[in-house]
N, CA, C and O atoms as CSV, one atom per row, in Angstrom:
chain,resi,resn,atom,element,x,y,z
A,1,UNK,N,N,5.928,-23.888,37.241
A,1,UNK,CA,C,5.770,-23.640,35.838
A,1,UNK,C,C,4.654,-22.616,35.651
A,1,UNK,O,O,3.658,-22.776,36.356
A,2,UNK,N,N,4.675,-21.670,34.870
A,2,UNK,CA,C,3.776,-20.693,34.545
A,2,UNK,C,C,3.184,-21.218,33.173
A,2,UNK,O,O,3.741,-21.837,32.266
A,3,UNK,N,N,1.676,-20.708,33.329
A,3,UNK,CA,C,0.695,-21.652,31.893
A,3,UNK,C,C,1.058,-20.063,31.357
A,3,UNK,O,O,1.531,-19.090,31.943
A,4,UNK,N,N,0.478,-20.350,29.586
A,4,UNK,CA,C,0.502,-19.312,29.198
A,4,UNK,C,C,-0.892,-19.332,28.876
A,4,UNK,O,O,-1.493,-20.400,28.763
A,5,UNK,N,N,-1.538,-18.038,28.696
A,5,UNK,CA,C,-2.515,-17.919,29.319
A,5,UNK,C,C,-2.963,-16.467,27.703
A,5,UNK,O,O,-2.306,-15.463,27.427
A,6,UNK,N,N,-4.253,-16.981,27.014
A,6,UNK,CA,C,-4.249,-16.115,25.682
A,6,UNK,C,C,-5.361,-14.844,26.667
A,6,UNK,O,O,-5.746,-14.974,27.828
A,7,UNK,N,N,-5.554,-14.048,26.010
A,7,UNK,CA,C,-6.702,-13.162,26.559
A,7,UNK,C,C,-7.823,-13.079,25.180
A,7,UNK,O,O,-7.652,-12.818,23.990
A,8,UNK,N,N,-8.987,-13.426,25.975
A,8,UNK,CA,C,-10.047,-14.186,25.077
A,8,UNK,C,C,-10.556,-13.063,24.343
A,8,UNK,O,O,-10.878,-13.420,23.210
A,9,UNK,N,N,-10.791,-11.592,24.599
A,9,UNK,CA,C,-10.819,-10.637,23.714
A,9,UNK,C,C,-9.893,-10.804,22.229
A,9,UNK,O,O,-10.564,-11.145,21.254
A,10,UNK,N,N,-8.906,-10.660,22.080
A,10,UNK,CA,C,-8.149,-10.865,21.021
A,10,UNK,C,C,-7.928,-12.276,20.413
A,10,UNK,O,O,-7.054,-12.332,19.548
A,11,UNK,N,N,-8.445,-13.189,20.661
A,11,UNK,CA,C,-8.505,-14.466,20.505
A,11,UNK,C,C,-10.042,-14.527,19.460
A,11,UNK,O,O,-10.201,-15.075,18.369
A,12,UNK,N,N,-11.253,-13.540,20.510
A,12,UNK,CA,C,-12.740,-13.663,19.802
A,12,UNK,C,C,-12.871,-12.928,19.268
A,12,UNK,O,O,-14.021,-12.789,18.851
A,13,UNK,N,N,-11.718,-11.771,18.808
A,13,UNK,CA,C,-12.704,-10.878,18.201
A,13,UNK,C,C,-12.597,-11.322,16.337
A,13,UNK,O,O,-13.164,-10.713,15.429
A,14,UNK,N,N,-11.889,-12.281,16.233
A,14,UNK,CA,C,-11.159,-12.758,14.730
A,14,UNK,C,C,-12.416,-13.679,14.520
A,14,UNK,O,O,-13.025,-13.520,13.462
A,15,UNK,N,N,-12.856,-14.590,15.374
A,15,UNK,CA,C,-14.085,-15.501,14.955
A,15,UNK,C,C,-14.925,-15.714,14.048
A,15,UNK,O,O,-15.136,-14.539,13.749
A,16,UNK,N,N,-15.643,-16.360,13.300
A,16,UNK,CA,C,-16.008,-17.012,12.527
A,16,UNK,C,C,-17.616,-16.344,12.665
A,16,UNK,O,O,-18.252,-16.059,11.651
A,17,UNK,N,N,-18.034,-16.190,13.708
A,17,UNK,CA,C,-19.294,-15.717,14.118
A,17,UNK,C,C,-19.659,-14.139,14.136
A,17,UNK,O,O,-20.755,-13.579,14.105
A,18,UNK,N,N,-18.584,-13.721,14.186
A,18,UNK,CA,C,-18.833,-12.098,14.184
A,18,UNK,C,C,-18.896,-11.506,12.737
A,18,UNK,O,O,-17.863,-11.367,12.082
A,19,UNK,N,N,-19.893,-11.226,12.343
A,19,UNK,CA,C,-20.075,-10.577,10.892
A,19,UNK,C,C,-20.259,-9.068,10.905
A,19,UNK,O,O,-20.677,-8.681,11.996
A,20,UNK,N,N,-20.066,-8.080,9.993
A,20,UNK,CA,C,-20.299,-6.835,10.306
A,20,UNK,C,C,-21.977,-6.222,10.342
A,20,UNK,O,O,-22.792,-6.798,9.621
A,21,UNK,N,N,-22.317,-5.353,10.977
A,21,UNK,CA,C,-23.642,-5.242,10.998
A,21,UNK,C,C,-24.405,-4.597,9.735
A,21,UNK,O,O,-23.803,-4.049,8.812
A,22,UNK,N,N,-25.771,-4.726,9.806
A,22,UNK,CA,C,-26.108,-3.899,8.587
A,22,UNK,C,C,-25.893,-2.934,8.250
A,22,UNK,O,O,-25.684,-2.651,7.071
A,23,UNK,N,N,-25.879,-1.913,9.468
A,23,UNK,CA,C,-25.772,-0.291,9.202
A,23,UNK,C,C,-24.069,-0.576,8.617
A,23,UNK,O,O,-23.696,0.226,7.761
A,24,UNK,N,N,-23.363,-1.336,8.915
A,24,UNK,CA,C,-21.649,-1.472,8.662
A,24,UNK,C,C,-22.021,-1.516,7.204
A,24,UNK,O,O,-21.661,-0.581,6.488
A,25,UNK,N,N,-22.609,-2.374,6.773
A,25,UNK,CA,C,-22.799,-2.622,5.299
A,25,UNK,C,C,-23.172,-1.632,4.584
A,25,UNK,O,O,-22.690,-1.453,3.466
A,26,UNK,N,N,-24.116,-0.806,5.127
A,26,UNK,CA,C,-24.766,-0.121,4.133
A,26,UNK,C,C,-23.771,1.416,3.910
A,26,UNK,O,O,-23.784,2.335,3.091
A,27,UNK,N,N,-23.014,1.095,5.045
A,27,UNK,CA,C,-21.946,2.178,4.546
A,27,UNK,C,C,-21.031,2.025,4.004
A,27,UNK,O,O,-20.456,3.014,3.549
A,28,UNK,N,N,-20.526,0.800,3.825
A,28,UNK,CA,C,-19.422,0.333,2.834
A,28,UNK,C,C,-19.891,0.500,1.539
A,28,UNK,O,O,-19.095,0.795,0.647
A,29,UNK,N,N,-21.339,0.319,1.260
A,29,UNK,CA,C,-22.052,0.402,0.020
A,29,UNK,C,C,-22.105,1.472,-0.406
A,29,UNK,O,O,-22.080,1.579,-1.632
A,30,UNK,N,N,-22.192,2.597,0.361
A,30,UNK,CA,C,-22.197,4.021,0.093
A,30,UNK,C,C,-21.010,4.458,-0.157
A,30,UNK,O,O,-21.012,5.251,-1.099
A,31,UNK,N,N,-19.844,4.240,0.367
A,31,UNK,CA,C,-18.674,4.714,0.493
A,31,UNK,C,C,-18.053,3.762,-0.949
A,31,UNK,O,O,-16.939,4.193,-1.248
A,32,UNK,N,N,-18.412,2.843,-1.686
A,32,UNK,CA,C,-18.044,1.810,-2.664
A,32,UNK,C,C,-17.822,2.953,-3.853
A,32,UNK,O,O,-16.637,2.935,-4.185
A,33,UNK,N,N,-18.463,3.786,-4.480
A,33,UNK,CA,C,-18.114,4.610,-5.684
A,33,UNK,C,C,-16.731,5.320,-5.584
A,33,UNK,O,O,-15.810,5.336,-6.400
A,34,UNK,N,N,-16.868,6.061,-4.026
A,34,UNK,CA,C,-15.384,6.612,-4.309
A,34,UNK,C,C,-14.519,5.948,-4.094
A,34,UNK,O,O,-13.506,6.555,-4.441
A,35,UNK,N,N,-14.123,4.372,-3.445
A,35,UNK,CA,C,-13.979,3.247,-3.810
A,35,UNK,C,C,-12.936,3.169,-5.129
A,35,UNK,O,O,-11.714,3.230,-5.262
A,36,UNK,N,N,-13.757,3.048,-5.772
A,36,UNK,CA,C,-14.125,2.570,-6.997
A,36,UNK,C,C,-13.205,3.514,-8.282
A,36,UNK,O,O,-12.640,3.214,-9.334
A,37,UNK,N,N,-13.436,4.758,-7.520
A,37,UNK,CA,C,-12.707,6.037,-8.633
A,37,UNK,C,C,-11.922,6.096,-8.030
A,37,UNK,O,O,-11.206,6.520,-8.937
A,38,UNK,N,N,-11.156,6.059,-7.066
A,38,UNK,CA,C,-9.902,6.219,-6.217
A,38,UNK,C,C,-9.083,4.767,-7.015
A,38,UNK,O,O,-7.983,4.757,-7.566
A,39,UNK,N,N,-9.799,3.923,-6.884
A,39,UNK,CA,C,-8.405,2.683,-7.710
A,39,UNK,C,C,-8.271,3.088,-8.971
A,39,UNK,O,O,-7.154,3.163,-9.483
A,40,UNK,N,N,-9.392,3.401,-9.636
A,40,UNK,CA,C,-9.159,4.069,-11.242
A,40,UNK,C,C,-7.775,5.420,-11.550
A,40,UNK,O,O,-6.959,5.643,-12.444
A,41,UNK,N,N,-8.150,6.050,-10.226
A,41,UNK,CA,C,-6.971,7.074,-9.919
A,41,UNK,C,C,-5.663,6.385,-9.950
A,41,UNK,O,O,-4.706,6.628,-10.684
A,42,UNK,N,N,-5.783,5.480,-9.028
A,42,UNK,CA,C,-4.218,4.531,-8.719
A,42,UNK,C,C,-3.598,4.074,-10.186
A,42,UNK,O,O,-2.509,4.563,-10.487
A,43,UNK,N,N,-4.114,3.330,-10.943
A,43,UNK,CA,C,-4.706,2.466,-11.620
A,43,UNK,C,C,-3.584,3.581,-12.766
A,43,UNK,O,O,-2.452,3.345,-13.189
A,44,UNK,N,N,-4.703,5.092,-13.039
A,44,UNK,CA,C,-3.985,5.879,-14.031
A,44,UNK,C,C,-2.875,6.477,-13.445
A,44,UNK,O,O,-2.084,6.702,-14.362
A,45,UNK,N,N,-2.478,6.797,-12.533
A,45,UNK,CA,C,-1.249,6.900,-12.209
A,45,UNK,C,C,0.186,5.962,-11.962
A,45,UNK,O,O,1.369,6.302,-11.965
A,46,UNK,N,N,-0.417,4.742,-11.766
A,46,UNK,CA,C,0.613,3.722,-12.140
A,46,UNK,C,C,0.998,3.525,-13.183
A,46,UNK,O,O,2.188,3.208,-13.201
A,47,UNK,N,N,0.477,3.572,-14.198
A,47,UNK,CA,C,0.545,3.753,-15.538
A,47,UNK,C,C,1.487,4.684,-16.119
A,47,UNK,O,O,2.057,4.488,-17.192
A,48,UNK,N,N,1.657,5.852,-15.276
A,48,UNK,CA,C,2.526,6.647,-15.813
A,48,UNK,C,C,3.680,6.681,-14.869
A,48,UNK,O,O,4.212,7.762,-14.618
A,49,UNK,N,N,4.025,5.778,-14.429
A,49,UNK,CA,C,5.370,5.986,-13.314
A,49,UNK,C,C,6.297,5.501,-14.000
A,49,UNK,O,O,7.269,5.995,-13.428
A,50,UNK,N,N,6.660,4.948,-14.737
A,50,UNK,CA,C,7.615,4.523,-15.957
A,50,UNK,C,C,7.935,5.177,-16.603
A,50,UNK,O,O,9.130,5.114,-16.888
A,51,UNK,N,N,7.182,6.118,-17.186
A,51,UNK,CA,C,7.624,6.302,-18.449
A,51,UNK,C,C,6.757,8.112,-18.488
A,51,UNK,O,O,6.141,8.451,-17.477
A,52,UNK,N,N,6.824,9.090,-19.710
A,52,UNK,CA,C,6.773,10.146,-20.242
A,52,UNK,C,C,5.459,9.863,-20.299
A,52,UNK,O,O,5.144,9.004,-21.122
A,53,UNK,N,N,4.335,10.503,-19.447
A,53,UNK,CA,C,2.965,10.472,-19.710
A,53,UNK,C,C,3.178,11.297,-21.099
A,53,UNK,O,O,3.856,12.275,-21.415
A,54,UNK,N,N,1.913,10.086,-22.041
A,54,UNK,CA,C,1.339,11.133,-23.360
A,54,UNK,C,C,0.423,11.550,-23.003
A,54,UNK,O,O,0.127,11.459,-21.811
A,55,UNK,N,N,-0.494,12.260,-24.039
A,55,UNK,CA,C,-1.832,13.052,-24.256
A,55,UNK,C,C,-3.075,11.793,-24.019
A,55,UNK,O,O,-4.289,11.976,-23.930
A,56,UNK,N,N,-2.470,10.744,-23.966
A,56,UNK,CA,C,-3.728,10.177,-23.748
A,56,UNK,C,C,-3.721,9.378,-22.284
A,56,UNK,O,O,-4.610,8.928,-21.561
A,57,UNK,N,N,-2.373,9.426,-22.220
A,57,UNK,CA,C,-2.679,9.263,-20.368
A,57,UNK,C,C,-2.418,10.705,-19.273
A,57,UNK,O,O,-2.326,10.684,-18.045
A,58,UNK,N,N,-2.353,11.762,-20.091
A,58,UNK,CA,C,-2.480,12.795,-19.641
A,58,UNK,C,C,-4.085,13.157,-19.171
A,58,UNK,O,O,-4.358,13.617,-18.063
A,59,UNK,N,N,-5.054,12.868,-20.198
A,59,UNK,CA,C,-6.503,12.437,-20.680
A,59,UNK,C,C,-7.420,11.674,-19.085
A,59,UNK,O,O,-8.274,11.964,-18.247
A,60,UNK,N,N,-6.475,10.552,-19.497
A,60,UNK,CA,C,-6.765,9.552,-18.424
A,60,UNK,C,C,-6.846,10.006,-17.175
A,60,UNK,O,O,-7.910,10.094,-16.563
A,61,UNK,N,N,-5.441,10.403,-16.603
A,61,UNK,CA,C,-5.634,10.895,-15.543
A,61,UNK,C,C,-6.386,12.075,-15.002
A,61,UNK,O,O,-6.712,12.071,-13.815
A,62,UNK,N,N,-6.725,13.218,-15.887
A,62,UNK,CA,C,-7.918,13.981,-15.829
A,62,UNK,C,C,-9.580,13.790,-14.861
A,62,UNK,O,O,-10.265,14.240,-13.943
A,63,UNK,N,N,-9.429,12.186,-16.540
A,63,UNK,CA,C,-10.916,12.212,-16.302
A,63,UNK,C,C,-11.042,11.634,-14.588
A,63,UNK,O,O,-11.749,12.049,-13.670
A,64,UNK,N,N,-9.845,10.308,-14.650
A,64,UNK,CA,C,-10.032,9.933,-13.237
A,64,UNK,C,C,-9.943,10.627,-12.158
A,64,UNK,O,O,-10.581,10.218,-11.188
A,65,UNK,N,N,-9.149,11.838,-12.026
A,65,UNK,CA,C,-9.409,12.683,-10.770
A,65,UNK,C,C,-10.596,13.336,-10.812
A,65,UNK,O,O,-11.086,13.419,-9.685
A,66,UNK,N,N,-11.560,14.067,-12.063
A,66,UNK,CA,C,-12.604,14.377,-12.097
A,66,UNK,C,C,-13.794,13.315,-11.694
A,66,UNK,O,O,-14.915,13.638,-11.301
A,67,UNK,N,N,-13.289,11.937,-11.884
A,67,UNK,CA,C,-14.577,11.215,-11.243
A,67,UNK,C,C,-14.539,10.575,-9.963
A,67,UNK,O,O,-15.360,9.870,-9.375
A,68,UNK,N,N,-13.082,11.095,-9.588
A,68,UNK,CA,C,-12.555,10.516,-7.953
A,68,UNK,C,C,-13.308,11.915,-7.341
A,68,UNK,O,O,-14.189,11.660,-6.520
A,69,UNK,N,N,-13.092,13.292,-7.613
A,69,UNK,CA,C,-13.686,14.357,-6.599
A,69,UNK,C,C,-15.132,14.324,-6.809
A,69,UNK,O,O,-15.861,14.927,-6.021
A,70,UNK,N,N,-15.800,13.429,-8.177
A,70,UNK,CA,C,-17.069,14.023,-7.866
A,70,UNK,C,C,-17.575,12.803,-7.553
A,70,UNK,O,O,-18.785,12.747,-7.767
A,71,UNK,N,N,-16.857,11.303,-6.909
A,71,UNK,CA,C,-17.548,10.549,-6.555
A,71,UNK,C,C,-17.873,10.905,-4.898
A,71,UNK,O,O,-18.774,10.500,-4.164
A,72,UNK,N,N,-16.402,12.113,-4.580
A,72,UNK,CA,C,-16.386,12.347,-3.258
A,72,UNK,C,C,-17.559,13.451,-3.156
A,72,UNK,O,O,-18.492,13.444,-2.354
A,73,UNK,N,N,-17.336,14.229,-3.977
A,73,UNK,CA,C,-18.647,15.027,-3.445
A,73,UNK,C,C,-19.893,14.660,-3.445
A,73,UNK,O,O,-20.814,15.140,-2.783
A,74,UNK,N,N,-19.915,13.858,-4.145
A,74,UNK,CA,C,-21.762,12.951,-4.506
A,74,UNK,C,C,-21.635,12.171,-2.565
A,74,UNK,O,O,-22.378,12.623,-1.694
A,75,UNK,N,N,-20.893,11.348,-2.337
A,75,UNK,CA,C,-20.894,11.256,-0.921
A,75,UNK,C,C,-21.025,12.011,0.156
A,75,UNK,O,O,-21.669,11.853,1.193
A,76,UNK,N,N,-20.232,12.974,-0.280
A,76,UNK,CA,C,-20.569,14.343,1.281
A,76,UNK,C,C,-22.310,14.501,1.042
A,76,UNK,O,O,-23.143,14.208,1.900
A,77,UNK,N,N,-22.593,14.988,-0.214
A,77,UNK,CA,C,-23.914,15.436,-0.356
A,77,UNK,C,C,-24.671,14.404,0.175
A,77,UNK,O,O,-25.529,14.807,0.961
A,78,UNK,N,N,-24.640,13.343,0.026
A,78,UNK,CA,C,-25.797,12.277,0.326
A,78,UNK,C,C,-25.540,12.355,2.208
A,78,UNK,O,O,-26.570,12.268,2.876
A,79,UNK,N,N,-24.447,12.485,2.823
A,79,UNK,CA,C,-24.343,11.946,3.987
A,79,UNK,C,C,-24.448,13.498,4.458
A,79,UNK,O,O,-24.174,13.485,5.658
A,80,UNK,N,N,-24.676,14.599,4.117
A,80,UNK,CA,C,-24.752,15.790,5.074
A,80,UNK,C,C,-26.283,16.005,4.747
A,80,UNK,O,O,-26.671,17.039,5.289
A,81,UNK,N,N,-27.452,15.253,3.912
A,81,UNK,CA,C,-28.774,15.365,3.516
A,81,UNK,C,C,-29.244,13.972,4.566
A,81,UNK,O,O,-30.229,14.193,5.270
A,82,UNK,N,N,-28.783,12.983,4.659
A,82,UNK,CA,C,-28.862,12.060,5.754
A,82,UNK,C,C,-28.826,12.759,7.186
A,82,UNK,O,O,-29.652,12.564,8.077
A,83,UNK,N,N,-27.698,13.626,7.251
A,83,UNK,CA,C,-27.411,14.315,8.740
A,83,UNK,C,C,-28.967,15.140,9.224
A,83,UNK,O,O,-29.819,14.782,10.037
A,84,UNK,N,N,-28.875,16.574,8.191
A,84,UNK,CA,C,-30.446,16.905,8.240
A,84,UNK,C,C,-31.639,16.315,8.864
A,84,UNK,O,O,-32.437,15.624,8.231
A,85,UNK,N,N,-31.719,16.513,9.749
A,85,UNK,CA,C,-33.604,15.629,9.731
A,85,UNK,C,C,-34.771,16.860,9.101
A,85,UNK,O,O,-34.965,18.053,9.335
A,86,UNK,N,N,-35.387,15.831,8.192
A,86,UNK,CA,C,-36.593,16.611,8.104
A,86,UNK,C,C,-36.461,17.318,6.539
A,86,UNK,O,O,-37.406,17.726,5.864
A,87,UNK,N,N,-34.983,17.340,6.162
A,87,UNK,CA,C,-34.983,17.462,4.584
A,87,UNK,C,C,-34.384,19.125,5.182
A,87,UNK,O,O,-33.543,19.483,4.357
A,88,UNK,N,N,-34.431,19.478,5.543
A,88,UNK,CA,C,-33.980,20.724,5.770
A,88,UNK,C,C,-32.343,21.504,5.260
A,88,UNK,O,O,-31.340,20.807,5.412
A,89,UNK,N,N,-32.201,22.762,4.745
A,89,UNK,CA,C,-31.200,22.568,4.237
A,89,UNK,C,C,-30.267,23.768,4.814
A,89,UNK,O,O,-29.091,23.859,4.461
């Protein structure tokens, strides 16, 4: 008879004990705004998959791609001023 036999890598890596690290966190935290304007994006574009966008979800979707690219660019900027050492530009 052959045992079956799990391989303890893929078994531990799901565990109860493994939490993500800080630096993990603090980039999820950073990365959370564009997050945030990217579902607002979804959000106004679902909205119009039905039906004849009007002027005011025409509006909508505007503002949300304007605050989805500038949540992305507010991120590049912060993480290519992080890259820098020394403040240098």
């Amino acid at each position: 008879m052959s045992h079956i036999v799990t391989v303890q890598d893929a078994v531990t890596a799901f565990a109860d004990w493994i939490e993500p690290t800080d630096a993990e966190l603090d980039a999820i935290e950073q990365e959370m705004p564009v997050v945030q304007a990217d579902v607002e994006l979804l959000d106004a574009q679902i909205i119009t998959l039905d039906r004849i966008p009007t002027e005011l979800d025409n509006r909508r979707l505007r503002r949300a791609r304007r605050r989805a690219l500038a949540a992305r660019v507010s991120l590049a900027n912060r993480t290519a001023d992080a890259a820098l050492p020394g403040g240098a530009a």
